[in-house]
VOVEX-328617 format. One line per field, with one value per atom (N, C-alpha, C, O, CB): residue in three letters; atom name; y, z, x. Coordinates in Angstrom, 1 decimal. Glycine has a CB too. Example, Ala and Ser with C-alpha at 12.3 -4.5 7.8 and 13.67 -1.06 7.14 Angstrom:
2
code <- c(ALA	ALA	ALA	ALA	ALA	SER	SER	SER	SER	SER)
site <- c(N	CA	C	O	CB	N	CA	C	O	CB)
c2 <- c(-5.7	-4.5	-3.3	-3.3	-4.5	-2.2	-1.1	0.0	1.1	-0.6)
c3 <- c(7.8	7.8	7.8	8.5	9.0	7.1	7.1	7.9	8.0	5.7)
c1 <- c(13.2	12.3	13.2	14.2	11.3	12.8	13.7	12.9	13.4	14.1)
This chain:
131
code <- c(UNK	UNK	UNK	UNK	UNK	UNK	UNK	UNK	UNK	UNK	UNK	UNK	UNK	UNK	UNK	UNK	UNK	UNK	UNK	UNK	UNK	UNK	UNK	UNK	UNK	UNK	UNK	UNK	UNK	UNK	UNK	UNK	UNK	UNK	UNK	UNK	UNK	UNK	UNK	UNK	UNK	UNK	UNK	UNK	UNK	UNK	UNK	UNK	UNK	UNK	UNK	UNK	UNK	UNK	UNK	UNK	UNK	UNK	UNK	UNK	UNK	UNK	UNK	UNK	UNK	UNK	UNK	UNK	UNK	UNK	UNK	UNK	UNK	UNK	UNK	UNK	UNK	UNK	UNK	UNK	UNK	UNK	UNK	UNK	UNK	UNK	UNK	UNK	UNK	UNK	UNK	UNK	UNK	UNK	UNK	UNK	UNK	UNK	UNK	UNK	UNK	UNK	UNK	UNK	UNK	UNK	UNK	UNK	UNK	UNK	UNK	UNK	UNK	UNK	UNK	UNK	UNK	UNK	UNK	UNK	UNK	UNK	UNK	UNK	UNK	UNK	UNK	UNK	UNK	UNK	UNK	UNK	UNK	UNK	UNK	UNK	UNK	UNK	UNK	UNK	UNK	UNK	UNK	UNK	UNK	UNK	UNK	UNK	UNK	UNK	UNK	UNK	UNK	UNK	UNK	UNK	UNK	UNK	UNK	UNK	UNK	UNK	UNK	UNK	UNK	UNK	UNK	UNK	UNK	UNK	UNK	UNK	UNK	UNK	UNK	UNK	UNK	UNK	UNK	UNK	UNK	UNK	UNK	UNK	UNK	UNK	UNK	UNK	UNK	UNK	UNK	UNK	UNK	UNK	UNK	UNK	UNK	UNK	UNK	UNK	UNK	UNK	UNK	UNK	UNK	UNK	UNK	UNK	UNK	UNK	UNK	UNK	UNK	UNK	UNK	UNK	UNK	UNK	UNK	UNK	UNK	UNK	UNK	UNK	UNK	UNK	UNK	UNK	UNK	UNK	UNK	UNK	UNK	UNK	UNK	UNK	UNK	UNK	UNK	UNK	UNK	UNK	UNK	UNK	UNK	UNK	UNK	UNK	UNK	UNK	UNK	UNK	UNK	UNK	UNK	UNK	UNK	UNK	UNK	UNK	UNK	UNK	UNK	UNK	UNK	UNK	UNK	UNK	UNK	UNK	UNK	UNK	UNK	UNK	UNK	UNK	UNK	UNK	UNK	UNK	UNK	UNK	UNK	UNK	UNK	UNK	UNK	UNK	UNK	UNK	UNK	UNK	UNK	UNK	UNK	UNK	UNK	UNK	UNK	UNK	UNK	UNK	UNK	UNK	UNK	UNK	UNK	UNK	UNK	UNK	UNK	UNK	UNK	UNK	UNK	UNK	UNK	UNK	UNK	UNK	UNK	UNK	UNK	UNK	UNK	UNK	UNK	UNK	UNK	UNK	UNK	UNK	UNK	UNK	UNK	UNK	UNK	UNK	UNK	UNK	UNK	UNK	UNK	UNK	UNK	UNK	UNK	UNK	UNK	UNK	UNK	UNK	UNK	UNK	UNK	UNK	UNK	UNK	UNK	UNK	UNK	UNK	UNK	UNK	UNK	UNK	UNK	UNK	UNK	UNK	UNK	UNK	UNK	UNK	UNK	UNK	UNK	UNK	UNK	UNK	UNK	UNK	UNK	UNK	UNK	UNK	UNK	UNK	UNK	UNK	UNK	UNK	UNK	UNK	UNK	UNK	UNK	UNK	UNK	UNK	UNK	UNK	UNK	UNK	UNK	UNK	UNK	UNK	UNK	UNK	UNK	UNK	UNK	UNK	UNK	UNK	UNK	UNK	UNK	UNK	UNK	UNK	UNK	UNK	UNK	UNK	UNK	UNK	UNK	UNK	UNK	UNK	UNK	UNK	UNK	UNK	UNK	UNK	UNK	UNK	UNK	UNK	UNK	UNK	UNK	UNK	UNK	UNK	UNK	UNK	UNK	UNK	UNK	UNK	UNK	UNK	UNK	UNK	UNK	UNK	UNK	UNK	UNK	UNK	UNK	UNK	UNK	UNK	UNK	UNK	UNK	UNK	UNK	UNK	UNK	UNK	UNK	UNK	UNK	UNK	UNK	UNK	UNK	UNK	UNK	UNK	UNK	UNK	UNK	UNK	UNK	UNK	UNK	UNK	UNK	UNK	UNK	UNK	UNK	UNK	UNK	UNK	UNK	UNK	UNK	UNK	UNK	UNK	UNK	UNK	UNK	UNK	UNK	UNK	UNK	UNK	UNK	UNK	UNK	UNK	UNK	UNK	UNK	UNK	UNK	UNK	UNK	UNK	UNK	UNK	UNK	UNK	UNK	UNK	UNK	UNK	UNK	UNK	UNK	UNK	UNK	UNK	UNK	UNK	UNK	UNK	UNK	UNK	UNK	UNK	UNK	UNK	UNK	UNK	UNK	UNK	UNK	UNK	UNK	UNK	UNK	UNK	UNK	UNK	UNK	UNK	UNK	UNK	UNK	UNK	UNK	UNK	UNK	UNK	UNK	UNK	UNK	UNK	UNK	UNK	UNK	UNK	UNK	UNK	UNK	UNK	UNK	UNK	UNK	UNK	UNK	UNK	UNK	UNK	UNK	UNK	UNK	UNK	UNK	UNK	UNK	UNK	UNK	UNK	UNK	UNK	UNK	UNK	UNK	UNK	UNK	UNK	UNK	UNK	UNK	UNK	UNK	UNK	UNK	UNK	UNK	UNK	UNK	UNK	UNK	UNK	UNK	UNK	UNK	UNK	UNK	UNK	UNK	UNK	UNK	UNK	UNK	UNK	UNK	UNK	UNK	UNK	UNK	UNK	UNK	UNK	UNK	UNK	UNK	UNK	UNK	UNK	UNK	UNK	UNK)
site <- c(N	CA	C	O	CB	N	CA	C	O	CB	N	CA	C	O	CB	N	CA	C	O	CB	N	CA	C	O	CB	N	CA	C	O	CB	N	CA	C	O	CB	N	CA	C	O	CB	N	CA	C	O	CB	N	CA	C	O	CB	N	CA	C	O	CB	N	CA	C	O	CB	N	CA	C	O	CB	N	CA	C	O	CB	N	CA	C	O	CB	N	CA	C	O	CB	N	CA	C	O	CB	N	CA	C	O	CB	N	CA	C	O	CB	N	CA	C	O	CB	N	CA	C	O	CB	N	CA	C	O	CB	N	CA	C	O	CB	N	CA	C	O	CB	N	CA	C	O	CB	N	CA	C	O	CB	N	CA	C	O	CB	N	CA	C	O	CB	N	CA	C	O	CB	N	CA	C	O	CB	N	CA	C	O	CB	N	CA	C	O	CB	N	CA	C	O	CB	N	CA	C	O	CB	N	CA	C	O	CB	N	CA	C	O	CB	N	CA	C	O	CB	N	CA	C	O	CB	N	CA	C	O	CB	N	CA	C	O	CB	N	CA	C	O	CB	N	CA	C	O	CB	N	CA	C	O	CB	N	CA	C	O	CB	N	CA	C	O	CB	N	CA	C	O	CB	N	CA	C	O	CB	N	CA	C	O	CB	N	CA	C	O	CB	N	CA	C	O	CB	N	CA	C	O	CB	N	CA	C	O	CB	N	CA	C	O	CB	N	CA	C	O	CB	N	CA	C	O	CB	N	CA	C	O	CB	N	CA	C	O	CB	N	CA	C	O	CB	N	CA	C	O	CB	N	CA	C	O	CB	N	CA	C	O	CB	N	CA	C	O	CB	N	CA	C	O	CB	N	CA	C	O	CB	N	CA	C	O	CB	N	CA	C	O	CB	N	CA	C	O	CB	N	CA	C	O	CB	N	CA	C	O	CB	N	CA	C	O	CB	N	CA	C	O	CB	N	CA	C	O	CB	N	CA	C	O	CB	N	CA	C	O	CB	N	CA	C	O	CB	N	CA	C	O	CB	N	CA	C	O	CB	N	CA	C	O	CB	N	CA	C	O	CB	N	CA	C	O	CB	N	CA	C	O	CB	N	CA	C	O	CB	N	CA	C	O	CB	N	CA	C	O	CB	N	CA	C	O	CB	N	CA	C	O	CB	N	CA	C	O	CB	N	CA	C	O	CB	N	CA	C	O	CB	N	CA	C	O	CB	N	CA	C	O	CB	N	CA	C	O	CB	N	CA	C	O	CB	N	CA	C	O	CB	N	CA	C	O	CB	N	CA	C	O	CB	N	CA	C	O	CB	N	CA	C	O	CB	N	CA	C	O	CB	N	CA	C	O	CB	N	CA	C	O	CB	N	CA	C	O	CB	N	CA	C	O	CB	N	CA	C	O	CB	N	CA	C	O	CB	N	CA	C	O	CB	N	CA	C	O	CB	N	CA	C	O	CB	N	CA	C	O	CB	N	CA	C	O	CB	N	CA	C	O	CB	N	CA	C	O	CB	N	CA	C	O	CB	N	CA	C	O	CB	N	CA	C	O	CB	N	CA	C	O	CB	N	CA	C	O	CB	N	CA	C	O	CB	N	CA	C	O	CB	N	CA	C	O	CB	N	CA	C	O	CB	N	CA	C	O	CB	N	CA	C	O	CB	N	CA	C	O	CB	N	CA	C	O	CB	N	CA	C	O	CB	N	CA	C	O	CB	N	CA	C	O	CB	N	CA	C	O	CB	N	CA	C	O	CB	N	CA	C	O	CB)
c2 <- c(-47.4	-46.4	-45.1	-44.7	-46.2	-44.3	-42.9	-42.2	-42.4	-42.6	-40.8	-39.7	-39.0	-39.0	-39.3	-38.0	-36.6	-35.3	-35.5	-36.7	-34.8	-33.6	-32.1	-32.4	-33.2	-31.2	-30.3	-29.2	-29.4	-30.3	-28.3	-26.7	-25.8	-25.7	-26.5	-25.0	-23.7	-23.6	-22.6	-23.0	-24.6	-24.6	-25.2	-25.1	-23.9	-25.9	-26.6	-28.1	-28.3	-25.8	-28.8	-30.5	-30.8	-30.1	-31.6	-31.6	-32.6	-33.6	-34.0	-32.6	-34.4	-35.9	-36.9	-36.5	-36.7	-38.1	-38.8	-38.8	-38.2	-40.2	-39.3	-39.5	-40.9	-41.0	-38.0	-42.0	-43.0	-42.4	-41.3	-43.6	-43.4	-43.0	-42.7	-41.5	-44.5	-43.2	-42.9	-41.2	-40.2	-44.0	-41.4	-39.7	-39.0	-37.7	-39.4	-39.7	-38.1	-38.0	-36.9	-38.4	-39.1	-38.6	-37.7	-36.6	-39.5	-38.6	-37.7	-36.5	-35.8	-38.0	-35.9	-34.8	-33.7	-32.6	-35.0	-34.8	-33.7	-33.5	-32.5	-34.2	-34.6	-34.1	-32.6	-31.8	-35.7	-33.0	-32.0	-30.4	-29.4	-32.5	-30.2	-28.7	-28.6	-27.5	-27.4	-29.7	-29.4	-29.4	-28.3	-30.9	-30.2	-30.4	-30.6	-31.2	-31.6	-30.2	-29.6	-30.9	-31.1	-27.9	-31.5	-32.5	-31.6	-32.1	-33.5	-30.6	-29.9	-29.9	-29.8	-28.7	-29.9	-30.0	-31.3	-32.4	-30.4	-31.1	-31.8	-33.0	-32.7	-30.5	-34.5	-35.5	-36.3	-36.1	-36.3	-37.4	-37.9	-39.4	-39.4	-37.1	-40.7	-42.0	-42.2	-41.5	-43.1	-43.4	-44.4	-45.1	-46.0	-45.1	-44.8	-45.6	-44.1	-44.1	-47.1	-43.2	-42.3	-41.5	-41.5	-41.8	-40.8	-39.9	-38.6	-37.7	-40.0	-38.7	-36.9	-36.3	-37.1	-36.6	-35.4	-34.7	-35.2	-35.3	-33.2	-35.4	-35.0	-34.8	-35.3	-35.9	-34.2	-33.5	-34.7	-35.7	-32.6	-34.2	-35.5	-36.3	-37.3	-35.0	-35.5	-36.3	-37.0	-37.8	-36.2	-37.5	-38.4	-39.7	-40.8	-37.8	-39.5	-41.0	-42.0	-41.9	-41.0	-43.0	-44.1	-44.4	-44.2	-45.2	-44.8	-44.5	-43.5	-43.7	-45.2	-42.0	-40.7	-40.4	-39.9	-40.3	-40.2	-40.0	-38.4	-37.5	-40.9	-38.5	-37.2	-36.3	-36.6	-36.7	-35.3	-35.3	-33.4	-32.6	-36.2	-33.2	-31.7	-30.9	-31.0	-30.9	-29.8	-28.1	-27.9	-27.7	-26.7	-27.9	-26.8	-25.7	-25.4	-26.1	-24.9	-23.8	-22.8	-22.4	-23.7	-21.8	-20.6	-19.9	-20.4	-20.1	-18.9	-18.4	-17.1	-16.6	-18.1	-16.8	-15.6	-14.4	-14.3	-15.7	-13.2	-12.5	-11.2	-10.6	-12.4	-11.2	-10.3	-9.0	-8.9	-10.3	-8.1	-6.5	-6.1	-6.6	-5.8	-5.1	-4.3	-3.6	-3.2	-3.1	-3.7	-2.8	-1.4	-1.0	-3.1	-0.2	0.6	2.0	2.3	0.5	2.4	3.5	4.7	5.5	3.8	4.9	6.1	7.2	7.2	6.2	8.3	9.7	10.5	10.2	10.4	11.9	12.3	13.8	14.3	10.9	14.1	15.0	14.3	14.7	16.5	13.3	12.6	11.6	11.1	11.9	11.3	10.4	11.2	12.1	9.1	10.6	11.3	10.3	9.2	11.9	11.2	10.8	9.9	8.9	12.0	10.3	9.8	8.1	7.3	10.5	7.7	6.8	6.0	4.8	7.2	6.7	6.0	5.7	4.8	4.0	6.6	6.4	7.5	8.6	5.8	6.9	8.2	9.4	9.0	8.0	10.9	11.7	12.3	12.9	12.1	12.1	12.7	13.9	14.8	12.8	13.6	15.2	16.6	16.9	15.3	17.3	18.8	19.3	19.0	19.4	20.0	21.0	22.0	22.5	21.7	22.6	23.6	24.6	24.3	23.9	25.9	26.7	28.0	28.0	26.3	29.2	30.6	30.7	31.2	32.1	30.4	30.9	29.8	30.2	30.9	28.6	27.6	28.7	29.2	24.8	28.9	29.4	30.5	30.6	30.2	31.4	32.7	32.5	32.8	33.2	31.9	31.4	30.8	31.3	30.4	29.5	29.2	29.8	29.4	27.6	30.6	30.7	32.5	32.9	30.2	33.1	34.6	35.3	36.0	35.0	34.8	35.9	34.8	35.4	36.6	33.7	32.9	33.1	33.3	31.0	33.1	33.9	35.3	35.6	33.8	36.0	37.7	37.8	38.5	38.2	36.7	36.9	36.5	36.9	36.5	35.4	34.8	36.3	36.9	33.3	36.6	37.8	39.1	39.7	38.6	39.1	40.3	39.6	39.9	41.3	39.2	38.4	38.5	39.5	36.0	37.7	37.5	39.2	39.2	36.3	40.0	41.4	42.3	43.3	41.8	42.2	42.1	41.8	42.5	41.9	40.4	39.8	40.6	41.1	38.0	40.3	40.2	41.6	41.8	39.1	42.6	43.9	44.0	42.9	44.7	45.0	45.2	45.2	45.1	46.1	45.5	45.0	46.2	46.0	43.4	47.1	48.2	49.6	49.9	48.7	50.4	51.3	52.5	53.1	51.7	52.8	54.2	53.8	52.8	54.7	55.2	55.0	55.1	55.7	56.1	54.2	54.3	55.8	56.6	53.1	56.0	57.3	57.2	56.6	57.9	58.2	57.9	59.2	60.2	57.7	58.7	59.0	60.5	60.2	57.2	61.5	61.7	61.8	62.4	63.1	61.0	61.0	62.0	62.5	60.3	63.0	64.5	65.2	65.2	65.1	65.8	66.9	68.4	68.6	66.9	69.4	70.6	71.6	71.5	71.1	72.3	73.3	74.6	75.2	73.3	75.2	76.3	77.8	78.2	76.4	78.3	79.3	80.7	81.7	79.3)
c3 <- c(14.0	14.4	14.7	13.8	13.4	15.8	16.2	16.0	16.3	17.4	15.2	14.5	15.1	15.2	12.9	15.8	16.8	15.3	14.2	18.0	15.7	14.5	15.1	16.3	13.9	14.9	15.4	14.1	12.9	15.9	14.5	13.2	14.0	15.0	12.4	13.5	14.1	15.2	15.6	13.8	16.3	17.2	18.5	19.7	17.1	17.6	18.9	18.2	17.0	19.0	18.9	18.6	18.5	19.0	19.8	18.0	17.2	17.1	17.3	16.0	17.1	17.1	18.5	19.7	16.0	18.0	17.6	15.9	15.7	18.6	15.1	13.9	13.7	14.0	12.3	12.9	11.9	10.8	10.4	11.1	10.5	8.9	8.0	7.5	8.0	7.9	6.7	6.9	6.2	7.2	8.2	8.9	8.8	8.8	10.6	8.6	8.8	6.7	6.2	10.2	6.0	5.1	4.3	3.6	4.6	4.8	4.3	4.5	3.5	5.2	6.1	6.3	5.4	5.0	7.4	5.5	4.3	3.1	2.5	3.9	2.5	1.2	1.2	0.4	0.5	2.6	2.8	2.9	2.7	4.3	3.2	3.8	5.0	5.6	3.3	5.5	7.4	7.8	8.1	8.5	7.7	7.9	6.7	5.8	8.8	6.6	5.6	5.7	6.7	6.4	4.6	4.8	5.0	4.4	3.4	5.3	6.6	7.7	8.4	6.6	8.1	9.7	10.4	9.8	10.0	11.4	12.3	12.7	12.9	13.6	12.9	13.3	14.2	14.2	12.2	15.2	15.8	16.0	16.0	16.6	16.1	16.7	17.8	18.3	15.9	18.1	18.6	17.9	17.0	18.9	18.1	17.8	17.4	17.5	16.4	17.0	17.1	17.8	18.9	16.6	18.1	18.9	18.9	19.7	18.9	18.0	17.5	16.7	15.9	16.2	16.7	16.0	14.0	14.0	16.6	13.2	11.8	10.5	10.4	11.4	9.9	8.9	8.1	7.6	7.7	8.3	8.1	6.4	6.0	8.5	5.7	4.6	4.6	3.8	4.0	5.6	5.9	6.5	6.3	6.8	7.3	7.9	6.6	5.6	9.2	7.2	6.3	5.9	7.0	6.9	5.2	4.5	4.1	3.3	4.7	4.9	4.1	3.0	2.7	4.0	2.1	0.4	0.5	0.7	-0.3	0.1	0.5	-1.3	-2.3	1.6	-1.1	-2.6	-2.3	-1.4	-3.3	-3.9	-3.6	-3.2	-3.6	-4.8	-2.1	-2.0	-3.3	-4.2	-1.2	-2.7	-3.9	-4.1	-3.2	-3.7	-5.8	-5.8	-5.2	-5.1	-6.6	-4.3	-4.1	-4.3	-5.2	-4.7	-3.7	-4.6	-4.8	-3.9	-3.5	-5.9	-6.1	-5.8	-5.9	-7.3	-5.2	-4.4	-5.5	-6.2	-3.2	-5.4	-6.4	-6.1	-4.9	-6.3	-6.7	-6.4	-6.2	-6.7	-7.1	-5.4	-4.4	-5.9	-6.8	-3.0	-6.0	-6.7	-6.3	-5.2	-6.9	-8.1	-8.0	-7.3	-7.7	-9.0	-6.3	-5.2	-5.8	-6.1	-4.0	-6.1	-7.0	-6.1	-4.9	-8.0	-7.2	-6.7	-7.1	-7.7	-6.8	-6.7	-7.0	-5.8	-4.9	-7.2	-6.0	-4.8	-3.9	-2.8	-5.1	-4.1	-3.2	-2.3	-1.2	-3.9	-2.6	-2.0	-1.5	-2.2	-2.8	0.0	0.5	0.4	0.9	2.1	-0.5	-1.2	-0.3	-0.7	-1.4	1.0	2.3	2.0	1.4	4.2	2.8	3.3	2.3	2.1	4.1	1.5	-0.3	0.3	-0.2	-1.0	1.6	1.9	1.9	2.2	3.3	1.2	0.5	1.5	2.6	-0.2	1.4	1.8	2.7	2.1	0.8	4.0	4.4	3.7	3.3	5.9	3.8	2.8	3.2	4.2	2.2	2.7	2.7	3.5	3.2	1.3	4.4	5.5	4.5	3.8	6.7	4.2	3.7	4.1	5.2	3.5	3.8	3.9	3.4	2.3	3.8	4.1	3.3	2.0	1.5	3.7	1.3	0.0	-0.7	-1.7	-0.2	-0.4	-1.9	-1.6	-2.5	-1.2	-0.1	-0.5	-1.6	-2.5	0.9	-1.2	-1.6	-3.1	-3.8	-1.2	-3.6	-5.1	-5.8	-6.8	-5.2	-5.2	-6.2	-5.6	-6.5	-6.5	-4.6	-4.1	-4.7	-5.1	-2.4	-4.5	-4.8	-6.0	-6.9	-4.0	-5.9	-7.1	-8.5	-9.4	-6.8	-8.9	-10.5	-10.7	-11.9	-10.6	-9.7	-10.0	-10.5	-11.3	-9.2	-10.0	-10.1	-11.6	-12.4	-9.1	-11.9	-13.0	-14.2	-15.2	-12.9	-13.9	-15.2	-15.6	-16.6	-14.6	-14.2	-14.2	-15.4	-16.2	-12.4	-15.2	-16.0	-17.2	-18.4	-15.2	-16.9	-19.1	-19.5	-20.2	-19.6	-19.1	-19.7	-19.8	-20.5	-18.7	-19.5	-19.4	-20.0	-20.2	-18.2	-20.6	-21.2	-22.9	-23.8	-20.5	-22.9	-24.0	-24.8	-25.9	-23.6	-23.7	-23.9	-23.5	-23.7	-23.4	-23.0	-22.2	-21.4	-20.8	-22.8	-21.0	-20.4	-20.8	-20.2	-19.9	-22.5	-23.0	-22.5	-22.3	-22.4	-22.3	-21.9	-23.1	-23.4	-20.2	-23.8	-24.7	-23.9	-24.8	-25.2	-23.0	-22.3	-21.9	-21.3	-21.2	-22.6	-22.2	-20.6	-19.8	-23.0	-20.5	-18.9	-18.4	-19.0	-18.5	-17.3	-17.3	-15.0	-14.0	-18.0	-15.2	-13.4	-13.0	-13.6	-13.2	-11.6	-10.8	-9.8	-8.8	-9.8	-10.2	-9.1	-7.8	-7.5	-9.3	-6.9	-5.3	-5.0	-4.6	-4.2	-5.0	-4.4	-5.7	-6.7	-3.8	-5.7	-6.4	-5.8	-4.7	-6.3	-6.6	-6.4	-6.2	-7.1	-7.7	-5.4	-5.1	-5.5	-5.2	-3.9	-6.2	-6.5	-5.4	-5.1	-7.7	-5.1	-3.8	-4.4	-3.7	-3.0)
c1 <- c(11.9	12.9	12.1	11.3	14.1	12.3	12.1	13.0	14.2	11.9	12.1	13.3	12.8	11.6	13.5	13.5	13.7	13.7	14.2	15.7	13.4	13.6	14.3	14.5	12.0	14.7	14.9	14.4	14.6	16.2	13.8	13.2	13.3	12.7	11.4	14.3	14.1	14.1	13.5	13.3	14.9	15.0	14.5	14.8	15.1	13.4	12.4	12.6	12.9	10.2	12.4	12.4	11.0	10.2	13.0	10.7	9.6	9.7	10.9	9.5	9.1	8.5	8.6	8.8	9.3	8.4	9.1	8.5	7.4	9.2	9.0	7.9	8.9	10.1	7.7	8.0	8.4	9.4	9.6	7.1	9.9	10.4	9.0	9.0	11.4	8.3	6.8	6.4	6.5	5.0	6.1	5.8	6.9	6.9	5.5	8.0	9.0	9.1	9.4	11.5	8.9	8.9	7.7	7.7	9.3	6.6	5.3	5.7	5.8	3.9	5.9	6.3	7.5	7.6	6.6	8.3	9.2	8.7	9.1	10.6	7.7	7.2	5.9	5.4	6.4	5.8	4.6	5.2	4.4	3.8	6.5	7.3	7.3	7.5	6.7	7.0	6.7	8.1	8.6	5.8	8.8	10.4	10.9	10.3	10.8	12.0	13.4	14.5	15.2	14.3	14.6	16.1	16.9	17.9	16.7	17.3	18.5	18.4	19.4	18.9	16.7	16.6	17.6	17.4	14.8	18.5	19.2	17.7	16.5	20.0	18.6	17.6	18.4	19.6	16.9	17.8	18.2	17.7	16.5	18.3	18.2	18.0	18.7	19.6	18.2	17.9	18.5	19.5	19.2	17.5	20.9	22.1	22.9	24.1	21.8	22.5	23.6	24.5	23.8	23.4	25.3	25.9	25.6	25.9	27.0	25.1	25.2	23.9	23.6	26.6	23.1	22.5	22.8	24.1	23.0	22.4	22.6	21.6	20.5	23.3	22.1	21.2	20.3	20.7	22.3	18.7	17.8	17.7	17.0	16.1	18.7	19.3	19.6	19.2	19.9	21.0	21.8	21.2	21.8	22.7	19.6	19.4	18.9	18.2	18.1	19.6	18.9	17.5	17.0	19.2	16.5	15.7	14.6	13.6	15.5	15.0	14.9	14.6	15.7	15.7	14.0	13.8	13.7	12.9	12.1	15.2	15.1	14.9	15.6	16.7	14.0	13.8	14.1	14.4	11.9	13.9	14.8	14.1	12.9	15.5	14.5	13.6	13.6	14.3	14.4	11.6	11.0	11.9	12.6	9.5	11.8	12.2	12.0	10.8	12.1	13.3	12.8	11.3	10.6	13.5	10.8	9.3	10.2	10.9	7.3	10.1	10.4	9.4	8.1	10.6	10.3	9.9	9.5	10.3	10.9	8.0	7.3	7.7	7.9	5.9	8.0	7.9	7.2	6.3	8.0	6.7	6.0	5.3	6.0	7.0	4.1	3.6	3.7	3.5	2.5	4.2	4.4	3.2	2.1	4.9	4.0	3.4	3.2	4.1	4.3	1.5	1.6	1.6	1.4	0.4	2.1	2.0	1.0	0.0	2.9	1.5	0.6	0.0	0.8	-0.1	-1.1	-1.2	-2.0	-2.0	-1.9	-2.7	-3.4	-2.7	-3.3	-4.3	-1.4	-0.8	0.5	1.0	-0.7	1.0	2.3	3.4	3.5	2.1	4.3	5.6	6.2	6.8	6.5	6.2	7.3	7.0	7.7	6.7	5.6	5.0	4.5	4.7	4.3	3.7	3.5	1.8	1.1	4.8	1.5	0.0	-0.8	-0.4	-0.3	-2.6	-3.0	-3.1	-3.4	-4.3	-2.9	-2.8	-4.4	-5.3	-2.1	-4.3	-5.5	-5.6	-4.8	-5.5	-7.5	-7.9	-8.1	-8.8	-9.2	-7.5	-7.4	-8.6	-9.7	-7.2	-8.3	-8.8	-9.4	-8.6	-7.5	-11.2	-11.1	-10.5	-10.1	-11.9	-10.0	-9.5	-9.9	-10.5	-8.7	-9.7	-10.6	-10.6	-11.6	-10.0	-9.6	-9.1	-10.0	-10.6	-7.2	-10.1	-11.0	-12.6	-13.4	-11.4	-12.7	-14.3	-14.3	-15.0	-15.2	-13.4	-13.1	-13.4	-14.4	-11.7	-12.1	-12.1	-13.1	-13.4	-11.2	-13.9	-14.6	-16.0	-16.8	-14.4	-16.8	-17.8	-18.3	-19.4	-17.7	-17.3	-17.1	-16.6	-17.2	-16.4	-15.1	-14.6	-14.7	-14.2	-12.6	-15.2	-15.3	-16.7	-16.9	-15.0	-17.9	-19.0	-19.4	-20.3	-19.4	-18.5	-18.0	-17.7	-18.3	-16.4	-16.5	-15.8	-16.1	-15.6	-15.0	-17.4	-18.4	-19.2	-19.4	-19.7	-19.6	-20.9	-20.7	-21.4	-20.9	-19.5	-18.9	-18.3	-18.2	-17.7	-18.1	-17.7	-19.2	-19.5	-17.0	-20.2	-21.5	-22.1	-23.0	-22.7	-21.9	-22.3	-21.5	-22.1	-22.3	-20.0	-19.6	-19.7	-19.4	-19.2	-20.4	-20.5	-22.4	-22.6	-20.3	-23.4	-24.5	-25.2	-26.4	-24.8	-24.5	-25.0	-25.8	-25.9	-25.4	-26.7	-27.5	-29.1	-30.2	-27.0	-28.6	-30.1	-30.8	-32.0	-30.7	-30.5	-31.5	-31.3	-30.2	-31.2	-32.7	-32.6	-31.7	-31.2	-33.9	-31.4	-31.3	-30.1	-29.8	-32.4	-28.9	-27.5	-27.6	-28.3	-26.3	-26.3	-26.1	-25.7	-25.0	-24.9	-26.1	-26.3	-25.6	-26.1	-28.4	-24.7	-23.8	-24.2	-24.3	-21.8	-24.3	-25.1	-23.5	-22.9	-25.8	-23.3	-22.1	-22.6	-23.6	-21.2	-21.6	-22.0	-21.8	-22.9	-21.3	-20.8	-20.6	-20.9	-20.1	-18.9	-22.2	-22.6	-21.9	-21.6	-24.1	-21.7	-21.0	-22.2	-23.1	-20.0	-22.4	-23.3	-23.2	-22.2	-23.4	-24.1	-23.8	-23.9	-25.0	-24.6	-23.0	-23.0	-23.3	-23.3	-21.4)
């Protein structure tokens, strides 16, 4: 006997009974796929033909959860994709190139002095002239 198959809309075979079972044990075709012979009228579900073994759908696969989408500042909240990197900008030079050097400079001078015997002694820019 020739079994017609239908999946998802397209037909298949002819296959044997052996091939159309191999096949169902394989997941190729579904004992719900619609089948067809010689001697029927109608399309029916490939459970129903006679020597079929029809054995059960595997279990469902359970559908894993999306691993969790970190945040963060590196990654954009929206899309959950990492965040192209930051454009320098005036202010990082500013900050870490100028004023944290400035600001070490004067704590350590602060802490350790100038280490020189002779008080510091200022210079006035506008001296007063005597008339």
């Amino acid at each position: 006997m020739d079994l017609y198959i239908t999946r998802n809309g397209k037909q298949l075979g002819p296959y044997s009974l052996d091939e159309a079972n191999k096949n169902l044990r394989g997941g190729v075709i579904d004992s719900s796929d619609l089948a067809w012979h010689a001697g029927l009228s109608e399309w029916v579900p490939l459970s129903t033909v006679p020597g079929i073994m029809a054995s059960p759908p595997p279990p469902p696969r359970r559908a894993q959860p999306p691993p969790p989408v970190p945040t963060g500042s590196h990654m954009n909240r929206d899309t959950g994709v990492p965040a192209s990197p930051k454009k320098y900008d005036g202010h990082e030079y500013l900050a870490t190139k100028i004023v944290l050097p400035a600001i070490i400079l004067v704590i350590y001078f602060l802490i350790h002095g100038c280490h020189s015997n002779k008080p510091m002694q200022f210079v006035n820019p506008y001296p007063v002239r005597n008339q």
